[in-house]
Backbone as CSV, one residue per row, in Angstrom:
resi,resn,N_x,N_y,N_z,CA_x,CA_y,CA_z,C_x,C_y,C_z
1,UNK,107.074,222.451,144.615,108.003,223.543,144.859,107.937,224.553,143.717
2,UNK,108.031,225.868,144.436,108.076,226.773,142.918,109.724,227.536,143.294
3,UNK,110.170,227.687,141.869,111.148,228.328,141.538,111.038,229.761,140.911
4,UNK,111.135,231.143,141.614,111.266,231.950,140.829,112.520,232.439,140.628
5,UNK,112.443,233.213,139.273,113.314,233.413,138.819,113.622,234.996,138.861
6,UNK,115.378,235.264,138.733,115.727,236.315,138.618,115.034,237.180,137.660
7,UNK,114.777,238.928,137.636,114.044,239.634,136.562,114.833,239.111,135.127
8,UNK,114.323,238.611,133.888,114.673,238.294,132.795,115.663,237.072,132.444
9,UNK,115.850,236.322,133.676,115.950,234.939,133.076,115.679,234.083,133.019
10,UNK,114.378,234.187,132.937,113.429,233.331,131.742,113.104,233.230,130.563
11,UNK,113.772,234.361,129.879,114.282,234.328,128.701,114.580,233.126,127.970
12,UNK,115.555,232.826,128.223,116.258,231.489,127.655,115.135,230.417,127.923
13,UNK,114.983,230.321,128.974,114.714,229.148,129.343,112.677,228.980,128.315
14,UNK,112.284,230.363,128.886,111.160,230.278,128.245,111.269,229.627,126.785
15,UNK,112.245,229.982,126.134,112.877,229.715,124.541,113.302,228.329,124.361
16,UNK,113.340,226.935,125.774,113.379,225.820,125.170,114.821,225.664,125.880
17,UNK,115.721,226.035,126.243,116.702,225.986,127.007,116.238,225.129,128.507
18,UNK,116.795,223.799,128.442,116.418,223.254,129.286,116.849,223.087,131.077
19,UNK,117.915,223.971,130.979,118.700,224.172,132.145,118.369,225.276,133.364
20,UNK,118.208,225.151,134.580,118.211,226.612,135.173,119.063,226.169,136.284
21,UNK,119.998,227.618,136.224,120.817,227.417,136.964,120.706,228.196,138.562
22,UNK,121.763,227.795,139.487,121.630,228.427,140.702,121.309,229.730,140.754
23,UNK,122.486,230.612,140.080,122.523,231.748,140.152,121.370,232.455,139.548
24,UNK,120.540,231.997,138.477,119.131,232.612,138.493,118.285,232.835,138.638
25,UNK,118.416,232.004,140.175,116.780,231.873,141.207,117.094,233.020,142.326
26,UNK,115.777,233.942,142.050,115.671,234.604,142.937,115.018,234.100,144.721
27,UNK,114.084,232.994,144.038,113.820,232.484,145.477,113.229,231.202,145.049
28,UNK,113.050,230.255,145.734,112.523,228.915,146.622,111.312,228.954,147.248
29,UNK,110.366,228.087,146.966,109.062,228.094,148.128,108.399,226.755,147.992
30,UNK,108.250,226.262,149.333,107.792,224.826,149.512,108.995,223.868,149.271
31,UNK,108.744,222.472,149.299,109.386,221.666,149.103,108.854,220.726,148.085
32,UNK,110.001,220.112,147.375,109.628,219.548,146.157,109.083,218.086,146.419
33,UNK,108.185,217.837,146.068,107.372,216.512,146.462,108.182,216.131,144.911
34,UNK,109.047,214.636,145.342,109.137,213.369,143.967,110.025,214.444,143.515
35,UNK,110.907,215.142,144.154,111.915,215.937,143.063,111.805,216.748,141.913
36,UNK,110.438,217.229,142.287,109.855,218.024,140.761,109.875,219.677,141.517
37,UNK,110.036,220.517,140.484,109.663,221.760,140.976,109.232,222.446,139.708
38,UNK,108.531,223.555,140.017,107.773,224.360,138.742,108.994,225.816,138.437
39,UNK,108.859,226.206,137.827,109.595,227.690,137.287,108.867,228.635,136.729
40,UNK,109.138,229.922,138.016,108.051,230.981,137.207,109.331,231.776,136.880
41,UNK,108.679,232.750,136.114,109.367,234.096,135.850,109.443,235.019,136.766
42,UNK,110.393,235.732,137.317,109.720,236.768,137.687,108.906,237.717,138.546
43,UNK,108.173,237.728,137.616,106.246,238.154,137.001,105.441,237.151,137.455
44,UNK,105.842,235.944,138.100,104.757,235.311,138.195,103.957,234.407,137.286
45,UNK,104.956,233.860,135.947,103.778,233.203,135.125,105.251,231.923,134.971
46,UNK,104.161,230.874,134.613,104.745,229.299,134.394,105.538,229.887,133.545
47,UNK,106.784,228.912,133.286,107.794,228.501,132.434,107.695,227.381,132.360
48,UNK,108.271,226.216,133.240,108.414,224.718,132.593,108.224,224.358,133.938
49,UNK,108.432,222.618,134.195,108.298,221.807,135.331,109.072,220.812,134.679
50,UNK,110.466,220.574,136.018,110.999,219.301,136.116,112.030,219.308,137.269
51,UNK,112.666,218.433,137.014,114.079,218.189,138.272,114.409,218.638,139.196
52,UNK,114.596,218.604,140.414,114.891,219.223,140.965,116.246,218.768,141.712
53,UNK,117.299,219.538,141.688,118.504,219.044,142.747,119.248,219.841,143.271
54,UNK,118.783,220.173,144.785,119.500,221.806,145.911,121.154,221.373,145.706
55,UNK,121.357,220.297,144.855,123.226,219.556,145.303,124.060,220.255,144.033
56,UNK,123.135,220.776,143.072,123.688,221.147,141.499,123.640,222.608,141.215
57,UNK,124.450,222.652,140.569,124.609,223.846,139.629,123.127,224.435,139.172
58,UNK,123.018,223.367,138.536,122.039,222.772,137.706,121.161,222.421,138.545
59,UNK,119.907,223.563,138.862,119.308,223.270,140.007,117.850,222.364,139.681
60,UNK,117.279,222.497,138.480,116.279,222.168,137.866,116.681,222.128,136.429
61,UNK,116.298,220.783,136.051,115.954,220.305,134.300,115.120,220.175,134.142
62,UNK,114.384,221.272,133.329,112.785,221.280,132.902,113.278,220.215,131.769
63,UNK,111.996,219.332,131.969,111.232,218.356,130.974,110.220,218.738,129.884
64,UNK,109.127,219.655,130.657,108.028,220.139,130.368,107.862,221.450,130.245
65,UNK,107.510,222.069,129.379,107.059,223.440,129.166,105.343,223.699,128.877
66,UNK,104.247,222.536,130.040,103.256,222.707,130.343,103.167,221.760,131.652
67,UNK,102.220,222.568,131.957,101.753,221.765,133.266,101.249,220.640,133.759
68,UNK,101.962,219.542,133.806,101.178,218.199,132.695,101.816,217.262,134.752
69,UNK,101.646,216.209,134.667,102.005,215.202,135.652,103.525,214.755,134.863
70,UNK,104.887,215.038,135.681,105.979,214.070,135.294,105.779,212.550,136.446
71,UNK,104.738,211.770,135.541,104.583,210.447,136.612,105.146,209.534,135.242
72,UNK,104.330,207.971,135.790,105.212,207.015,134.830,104.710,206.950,133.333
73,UNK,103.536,207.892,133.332,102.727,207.775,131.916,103.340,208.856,130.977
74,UNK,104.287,209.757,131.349,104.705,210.979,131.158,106.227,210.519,130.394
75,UNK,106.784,209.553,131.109,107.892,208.893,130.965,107.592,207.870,129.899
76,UNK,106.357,207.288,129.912,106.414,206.076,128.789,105.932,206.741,127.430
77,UNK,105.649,208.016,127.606,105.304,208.781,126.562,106.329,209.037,125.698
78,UNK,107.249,209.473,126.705,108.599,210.103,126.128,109.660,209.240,125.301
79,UNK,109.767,208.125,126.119,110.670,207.311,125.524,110.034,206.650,124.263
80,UNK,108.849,206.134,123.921,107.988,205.867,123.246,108.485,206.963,121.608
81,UNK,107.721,208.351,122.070,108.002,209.177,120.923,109.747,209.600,121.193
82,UNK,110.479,209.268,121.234,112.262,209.292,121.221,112.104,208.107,120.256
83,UNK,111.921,207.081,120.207,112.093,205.853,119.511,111.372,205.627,118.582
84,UNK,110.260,206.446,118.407,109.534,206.425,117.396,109.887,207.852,116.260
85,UNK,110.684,208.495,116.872,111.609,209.547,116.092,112.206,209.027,115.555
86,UNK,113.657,207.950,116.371,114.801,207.097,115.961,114.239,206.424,114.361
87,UNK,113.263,205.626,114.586,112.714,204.954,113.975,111.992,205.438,112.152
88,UNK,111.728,206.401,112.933,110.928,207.206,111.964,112.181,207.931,110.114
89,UNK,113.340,208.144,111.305,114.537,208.754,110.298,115.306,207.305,110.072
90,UNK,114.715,205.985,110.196,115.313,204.957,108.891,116.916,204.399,110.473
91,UNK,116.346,204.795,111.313,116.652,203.861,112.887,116.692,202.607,112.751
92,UNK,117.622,201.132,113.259,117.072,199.766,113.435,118.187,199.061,114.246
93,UNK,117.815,198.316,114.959,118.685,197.204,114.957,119.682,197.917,116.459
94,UNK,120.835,198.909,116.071,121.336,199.607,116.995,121.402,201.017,116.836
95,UNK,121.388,201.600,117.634,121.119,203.383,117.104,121.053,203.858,118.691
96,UNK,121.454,204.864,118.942,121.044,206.001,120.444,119.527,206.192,120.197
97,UNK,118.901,205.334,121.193,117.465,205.537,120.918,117.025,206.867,122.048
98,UNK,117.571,207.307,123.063,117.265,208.281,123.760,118.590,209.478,123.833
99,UNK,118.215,210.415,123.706,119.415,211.645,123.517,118.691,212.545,125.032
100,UNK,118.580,211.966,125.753,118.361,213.018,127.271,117.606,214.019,126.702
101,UNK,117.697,215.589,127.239,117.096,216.554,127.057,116.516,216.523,126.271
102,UNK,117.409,216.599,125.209,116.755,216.845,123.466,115.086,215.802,123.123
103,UNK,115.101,214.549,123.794,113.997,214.014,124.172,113.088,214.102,125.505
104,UNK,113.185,215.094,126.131,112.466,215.701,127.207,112.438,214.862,128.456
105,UNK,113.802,214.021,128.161,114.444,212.865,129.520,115.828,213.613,130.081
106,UNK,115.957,214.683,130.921,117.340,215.332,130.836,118.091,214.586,131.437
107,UNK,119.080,214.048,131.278,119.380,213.257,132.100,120.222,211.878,131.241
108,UNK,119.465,211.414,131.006,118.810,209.809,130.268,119.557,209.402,128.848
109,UNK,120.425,208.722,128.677,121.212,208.258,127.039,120.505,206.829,127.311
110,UNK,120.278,206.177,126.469,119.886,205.229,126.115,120.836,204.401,124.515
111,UNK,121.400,203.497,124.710,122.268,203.568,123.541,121.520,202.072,123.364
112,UNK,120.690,201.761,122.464,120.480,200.157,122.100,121.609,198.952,121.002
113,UNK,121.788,198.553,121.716,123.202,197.565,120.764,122.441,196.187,120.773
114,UNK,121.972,196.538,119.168,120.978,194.765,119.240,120.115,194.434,120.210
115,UNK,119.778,193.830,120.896,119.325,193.005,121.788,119.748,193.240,123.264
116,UNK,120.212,194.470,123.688,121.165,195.204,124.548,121.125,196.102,124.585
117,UNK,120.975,196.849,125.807,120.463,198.422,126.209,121.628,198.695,127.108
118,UNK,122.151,200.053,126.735,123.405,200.648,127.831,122.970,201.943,127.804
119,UNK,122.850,202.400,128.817,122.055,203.769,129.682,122.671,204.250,130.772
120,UNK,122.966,205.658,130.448,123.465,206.948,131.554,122.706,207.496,132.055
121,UNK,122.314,207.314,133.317,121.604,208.324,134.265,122.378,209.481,134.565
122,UNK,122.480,210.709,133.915,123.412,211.663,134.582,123.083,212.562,134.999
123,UNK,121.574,212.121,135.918,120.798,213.581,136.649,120.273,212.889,137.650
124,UNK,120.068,213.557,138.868,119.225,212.880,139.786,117.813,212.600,139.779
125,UNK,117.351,213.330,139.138,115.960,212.904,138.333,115.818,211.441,137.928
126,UNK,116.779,211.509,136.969,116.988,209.763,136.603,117.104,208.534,137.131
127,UNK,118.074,209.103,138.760,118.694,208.142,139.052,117.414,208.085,139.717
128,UNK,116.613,209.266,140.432,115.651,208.387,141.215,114.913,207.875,140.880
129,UNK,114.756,207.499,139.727,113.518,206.948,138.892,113.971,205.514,138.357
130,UNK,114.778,205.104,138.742,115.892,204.237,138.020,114.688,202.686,137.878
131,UNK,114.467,202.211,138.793,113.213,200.877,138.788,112.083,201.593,137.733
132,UNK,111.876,202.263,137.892,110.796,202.847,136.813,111.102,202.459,135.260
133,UNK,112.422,203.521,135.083,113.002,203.182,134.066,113.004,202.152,133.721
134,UNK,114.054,201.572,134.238,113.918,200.002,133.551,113.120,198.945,133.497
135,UNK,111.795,199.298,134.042,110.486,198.510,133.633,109.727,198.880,132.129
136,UNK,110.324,200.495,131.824,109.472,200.898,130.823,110.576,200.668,129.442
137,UNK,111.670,200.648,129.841,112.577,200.532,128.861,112.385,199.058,128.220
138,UNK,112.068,198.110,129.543,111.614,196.554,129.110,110.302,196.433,128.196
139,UNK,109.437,197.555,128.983,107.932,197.774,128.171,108.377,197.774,126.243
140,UNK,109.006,198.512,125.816,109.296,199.078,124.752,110.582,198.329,124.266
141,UNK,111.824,197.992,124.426,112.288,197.005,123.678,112.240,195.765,124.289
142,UNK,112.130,195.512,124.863,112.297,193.837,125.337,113.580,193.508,124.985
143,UNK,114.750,193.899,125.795,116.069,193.752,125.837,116.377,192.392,126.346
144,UNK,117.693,191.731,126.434,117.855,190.720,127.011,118.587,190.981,128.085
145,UNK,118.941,192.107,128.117,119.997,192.967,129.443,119.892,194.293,129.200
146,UNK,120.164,195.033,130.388,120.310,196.603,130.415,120.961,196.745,131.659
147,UNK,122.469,197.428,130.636,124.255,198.005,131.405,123.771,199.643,132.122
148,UNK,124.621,200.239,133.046,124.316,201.409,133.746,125.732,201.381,133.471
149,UNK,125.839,202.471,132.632,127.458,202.592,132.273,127.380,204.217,133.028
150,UNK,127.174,204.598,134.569,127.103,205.261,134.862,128.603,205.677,135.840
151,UNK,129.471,205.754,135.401,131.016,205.918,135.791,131.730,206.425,135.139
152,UNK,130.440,207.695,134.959,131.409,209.535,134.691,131.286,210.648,135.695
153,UNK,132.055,211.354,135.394,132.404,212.440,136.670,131.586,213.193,136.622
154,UNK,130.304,213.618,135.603,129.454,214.846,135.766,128.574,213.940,136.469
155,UNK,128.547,213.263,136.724,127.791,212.363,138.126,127.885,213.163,139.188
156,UNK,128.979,213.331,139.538,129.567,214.024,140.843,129.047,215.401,141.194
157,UNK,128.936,215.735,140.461,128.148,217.191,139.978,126.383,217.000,140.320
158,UNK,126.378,215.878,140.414,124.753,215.896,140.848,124.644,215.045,141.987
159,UNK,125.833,214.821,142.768,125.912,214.151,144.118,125.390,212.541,143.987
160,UNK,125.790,212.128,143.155,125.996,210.749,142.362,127.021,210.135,142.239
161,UNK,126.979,208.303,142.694,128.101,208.058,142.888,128.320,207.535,141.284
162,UNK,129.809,206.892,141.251,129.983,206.809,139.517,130.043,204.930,140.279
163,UNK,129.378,204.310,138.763,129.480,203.402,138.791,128.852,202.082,137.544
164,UNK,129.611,200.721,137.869,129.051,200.152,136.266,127.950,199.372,136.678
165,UNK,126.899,198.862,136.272,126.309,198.027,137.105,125.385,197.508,136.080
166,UNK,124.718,196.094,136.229,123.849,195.573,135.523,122.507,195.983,136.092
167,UNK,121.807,196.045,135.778,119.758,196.268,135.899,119.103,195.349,135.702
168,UNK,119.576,194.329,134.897,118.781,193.672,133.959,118.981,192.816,133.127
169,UNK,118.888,191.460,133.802,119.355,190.358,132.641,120.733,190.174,132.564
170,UNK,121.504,190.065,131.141,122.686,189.853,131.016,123.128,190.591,129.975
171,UNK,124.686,191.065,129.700,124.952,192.036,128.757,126.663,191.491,128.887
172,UNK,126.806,190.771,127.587,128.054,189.800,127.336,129.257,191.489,127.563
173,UNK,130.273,190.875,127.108,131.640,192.134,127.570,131.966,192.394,126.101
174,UNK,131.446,191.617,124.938,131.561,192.366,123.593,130.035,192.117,122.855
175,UNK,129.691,193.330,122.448,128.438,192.828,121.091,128.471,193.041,119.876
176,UNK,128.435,192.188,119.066,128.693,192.762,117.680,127.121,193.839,116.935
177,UNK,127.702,194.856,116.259,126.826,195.070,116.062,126.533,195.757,114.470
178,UNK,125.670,195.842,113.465,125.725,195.968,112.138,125.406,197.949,111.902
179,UNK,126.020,198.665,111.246,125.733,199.820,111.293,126.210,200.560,109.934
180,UNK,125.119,200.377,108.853,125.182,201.049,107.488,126.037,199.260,107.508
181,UNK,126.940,199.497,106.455,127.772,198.520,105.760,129.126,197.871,107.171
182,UNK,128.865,198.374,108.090,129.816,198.045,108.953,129.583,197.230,110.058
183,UNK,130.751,196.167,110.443,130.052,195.320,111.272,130.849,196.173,112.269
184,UNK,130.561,196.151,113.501,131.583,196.628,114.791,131.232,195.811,116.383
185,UNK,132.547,195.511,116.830,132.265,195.453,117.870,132.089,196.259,119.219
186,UNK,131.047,196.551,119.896,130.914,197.035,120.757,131.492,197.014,122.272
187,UNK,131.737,197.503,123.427,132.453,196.917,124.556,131.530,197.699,125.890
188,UNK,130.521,197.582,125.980,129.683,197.786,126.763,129.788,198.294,128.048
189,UNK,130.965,197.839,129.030,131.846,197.412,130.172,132.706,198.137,130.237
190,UNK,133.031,198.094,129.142,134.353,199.050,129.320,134.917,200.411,128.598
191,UNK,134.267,200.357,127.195,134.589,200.672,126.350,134.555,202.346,126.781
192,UNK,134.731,203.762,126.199,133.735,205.287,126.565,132.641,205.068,126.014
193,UNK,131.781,205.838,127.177,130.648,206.439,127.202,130.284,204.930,127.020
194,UNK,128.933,204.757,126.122,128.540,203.511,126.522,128.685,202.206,125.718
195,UNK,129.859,202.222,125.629,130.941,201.123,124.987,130.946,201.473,123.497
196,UNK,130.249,202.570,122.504,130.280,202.556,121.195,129.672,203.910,120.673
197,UNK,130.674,204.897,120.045,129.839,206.610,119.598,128.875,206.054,118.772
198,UNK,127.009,205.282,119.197,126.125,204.890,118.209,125.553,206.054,117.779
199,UNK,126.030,207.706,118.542,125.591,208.575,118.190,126.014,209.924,116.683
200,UNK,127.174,208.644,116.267,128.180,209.309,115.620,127.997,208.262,114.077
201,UNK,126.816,208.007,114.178,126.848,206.905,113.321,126.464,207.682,111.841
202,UNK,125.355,208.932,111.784,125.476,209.419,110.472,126.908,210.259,110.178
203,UNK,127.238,210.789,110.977,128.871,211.749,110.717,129.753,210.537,110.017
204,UNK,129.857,208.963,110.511,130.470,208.274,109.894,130.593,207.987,108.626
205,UNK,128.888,207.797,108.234,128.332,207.959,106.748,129.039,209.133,105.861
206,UNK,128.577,210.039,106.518,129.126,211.690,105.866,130.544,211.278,105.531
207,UNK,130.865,211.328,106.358,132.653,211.172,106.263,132.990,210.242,105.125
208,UNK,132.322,209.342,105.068,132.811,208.102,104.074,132.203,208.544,102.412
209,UNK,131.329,209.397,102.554,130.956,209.685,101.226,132.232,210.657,100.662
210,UNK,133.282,211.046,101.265,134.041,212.045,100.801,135.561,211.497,100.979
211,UNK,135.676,209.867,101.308,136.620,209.461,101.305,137.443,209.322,99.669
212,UNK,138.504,209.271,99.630,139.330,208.985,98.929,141.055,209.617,99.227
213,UNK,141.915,208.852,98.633,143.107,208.835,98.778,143.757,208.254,99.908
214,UNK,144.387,209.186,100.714,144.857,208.607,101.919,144.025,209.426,103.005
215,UNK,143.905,208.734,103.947,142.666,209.633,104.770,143.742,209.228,106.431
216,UNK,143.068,210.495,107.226,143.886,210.163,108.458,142.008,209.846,109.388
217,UNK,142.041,209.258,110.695,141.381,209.285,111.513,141.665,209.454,112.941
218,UNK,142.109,210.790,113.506,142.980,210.813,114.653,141.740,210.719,115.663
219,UNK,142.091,210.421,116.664,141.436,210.339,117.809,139.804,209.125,117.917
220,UNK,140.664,208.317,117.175,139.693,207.239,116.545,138.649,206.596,116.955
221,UNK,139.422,206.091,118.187,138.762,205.463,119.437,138.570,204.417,118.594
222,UNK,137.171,203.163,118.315,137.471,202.516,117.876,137.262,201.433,116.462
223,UNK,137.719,203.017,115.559,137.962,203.452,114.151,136.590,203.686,113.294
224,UNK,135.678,203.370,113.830,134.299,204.050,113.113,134.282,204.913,111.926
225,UNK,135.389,206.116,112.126,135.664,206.885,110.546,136.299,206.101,109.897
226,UNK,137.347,205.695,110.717,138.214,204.866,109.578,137.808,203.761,108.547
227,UNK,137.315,203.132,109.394,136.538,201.732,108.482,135.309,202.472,107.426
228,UNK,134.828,203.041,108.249,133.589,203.719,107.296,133.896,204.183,106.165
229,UNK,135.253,205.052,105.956,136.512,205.724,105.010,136.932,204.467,104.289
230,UNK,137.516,203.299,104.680,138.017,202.189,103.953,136.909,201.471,103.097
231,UNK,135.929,201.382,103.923,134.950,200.571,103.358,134.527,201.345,101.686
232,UNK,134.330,202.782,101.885,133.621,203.205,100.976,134.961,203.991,99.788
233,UNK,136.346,202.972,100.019,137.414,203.681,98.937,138.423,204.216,99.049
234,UNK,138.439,204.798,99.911,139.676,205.077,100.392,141.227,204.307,100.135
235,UNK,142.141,204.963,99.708,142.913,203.876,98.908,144.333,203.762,100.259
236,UNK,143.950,204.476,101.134,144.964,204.468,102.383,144.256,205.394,103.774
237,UNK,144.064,204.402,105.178,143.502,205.083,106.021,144.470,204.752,106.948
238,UNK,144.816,205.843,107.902,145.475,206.000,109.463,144.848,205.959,110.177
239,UNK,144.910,205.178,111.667,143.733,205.407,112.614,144.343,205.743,113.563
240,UNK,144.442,206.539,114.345,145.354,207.185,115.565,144.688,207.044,116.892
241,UNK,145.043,206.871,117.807,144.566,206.708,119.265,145.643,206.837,120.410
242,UNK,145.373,207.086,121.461,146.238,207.304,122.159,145.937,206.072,123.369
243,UNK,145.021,205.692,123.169,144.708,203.945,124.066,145.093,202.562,123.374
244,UNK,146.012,202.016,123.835,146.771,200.894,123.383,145.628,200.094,123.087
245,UNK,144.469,199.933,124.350,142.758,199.307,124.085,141.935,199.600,122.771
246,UNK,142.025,201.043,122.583,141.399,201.059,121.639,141.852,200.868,119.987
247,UNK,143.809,200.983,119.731,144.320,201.157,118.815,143.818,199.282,118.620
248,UNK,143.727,198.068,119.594,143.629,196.834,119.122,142.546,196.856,118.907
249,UNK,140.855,197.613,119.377,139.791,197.616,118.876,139.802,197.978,117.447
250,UNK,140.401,198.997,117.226,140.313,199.286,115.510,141.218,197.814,114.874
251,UNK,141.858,197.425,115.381,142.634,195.889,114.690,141.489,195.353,114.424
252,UNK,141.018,194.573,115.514,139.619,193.888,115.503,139.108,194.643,114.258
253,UNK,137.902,195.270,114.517,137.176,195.603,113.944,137.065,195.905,112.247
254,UNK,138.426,196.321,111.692,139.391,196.178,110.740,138.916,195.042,110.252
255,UNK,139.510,194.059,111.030,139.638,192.520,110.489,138.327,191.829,109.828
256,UNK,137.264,192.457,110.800,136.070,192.065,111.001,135.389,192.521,109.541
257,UNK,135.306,193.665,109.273,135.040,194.100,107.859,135.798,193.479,106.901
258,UNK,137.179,192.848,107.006,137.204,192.534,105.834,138.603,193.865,105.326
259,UNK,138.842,194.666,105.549,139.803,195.798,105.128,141.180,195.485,105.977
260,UNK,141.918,195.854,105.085,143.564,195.738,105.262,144.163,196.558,104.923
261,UNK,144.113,197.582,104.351,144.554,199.156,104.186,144.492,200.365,105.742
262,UNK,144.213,199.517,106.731,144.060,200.593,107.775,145.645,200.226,108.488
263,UNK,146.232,201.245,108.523,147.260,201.992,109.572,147.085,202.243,110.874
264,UNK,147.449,201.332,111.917,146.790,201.701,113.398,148.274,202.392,113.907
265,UNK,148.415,202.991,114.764,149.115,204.142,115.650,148.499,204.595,116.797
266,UNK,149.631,203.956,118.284,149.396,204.786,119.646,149.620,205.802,119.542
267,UNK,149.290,207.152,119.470,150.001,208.330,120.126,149.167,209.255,120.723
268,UNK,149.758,210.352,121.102,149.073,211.391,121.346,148.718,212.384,120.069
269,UNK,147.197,212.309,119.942,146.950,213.049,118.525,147.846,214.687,118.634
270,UNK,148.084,214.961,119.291,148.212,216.394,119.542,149.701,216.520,119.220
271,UNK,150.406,215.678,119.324,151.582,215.940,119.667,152.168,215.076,117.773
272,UNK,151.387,214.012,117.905,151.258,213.528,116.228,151.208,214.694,115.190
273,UNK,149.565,215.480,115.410,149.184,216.225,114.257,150.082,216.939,114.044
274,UNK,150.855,217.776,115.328,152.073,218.703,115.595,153.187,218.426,114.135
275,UNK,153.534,217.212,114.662,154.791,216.607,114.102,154.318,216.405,112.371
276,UNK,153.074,216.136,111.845,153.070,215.924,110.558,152.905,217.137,110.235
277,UNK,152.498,218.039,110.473,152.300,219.819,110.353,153.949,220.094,109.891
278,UNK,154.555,220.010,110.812,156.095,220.590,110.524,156.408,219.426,109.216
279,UNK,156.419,218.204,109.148,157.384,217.730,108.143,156.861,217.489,106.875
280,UNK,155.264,218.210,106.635,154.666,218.384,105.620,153.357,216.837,105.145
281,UNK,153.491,216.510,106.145,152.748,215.302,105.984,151.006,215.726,105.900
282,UNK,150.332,215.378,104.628,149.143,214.985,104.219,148.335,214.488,103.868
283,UNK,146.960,214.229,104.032,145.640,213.545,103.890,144.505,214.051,103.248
């Protein structure tokens, strides 16, 4: 299938912008064999090749910005050099080994927890590729399970149903997992997004190099700044949440390190920060 595009927006997209949307196709031609379609400009000249879905906004997620085969060798390429990036910047053990787009998988999170793979398909690209996937994902870590923590609403948006589901093996309902100086438990099943922010793991670092005094951590989820903050000095940390689930995950996890200076609190951060604003309360 080719996609052309409205006069000048290919702009962006020519520039690495991986999205094209409805409103900038001037026209449609053929039908997309395997859900792929090409993108011209215009003028008539290539832009990229990938995704295709008539159900989205988001009508095409270029992968490619050459004319190459998106088959399964294209895919084991990708995930391959994603993990060999991870790897490369001092990666191990658990880390977001796939970041979708940004690794030329639009679509695709890959979060590895130890010995345990939890993955968002949030494009139809993905989903139709889904047996693929998880043969090549087996190719490359040799997991003992792989979770489809696919039961978010921008699903819906690509005419996808939401849902949790196993792929692969087995994947317990907690994993512990080691990250810098911190042990944490993970919740795979249940937890957001895919049971643990493994993508938030240098900001945690950052954060903790600048701890001291009393430190707040609102919107904690399940306390990652906080502990990271305690661990490295902090002589008083707050952890705020507004999920009764997650305010006992930061308990746990607390415990688990070893720290007893953390402050857990249900509330609504918003309505919290509000209230320490007026009565002069600081961190």
């Amino acid at each position: 299938m080719k996609i052309m595009l409205k006069p000048g927006e290919h702009v962006r997209i020519a520039a690495g912008h991986p999205w094209v949307y409805d409103n900038e196709i001037a026209g449609e031609k053929g039908t997309a064999q395997d859900g792929i379609a090409d993108v011209y400009s215009s003028g008539g000249h290539f832009i990229g090749r990938g995704f295709y879905n008539p159900a989205s906004r988001i009508r095409v997620r270029v992968a490619t910005w050459k004319e190459e085969e998106l088959d399964q060798a294209f895919f084991a390429r990708a995930i391959a050099r994603a993990d060999d990036r991870r790897k490369s910047q001092g990666y191990d053990g658990s880390y977001r080994a796939i970041y979708a787009e940004s690794d030329d998988l639009p679509g695709l999170i890959v979060d590895k927890f130890g010995d345990y793979l939890c993955v968002q398909m949030l494009s139809l690209g993905m989903a139709q590729r889904e047996k693929m996937l998880v043969d090549l994902l087996c190719q490359r870590f040799a997991p003992k399970g792989i979770l489809a923590r696919n039961d978010v609403p921008v699903r819906q948006k690509e005419g996808l149903a939401q849902e949790v589901r196993l792929l692969y093996g087995q994947v317990p309902q907690q994993v512990e997992i080691q990250e810098g100086d911190m042990r944490m438990l993970a919740q795979p099943y249940q937890g957001q997004k895919t049971g643990y922010f493994l993508d938030q793991r240098d900001n945690h670092a950052a954060a903790a190099r600048h701890a001291r005094g009393r430190v707040l951590d609102a919107f904690s989820y399940m306390g990652g700044f906080a502990i990271a903050c305690a661990l490295a000095g902090a002589d008083e940390v707050t952890a705020v949440d507004i999920s009764p689930q997650a305010v006992e995950a930061i308990r746990q996890n607390a415990a688990l390190n070893g720290v007893h200076h953390i402050k857990t609190q249900a509330a609504n951060c918003f309505d919290l920060l509000s209230s320490m604003d007026k009565t002069g309360i600081s961190f």
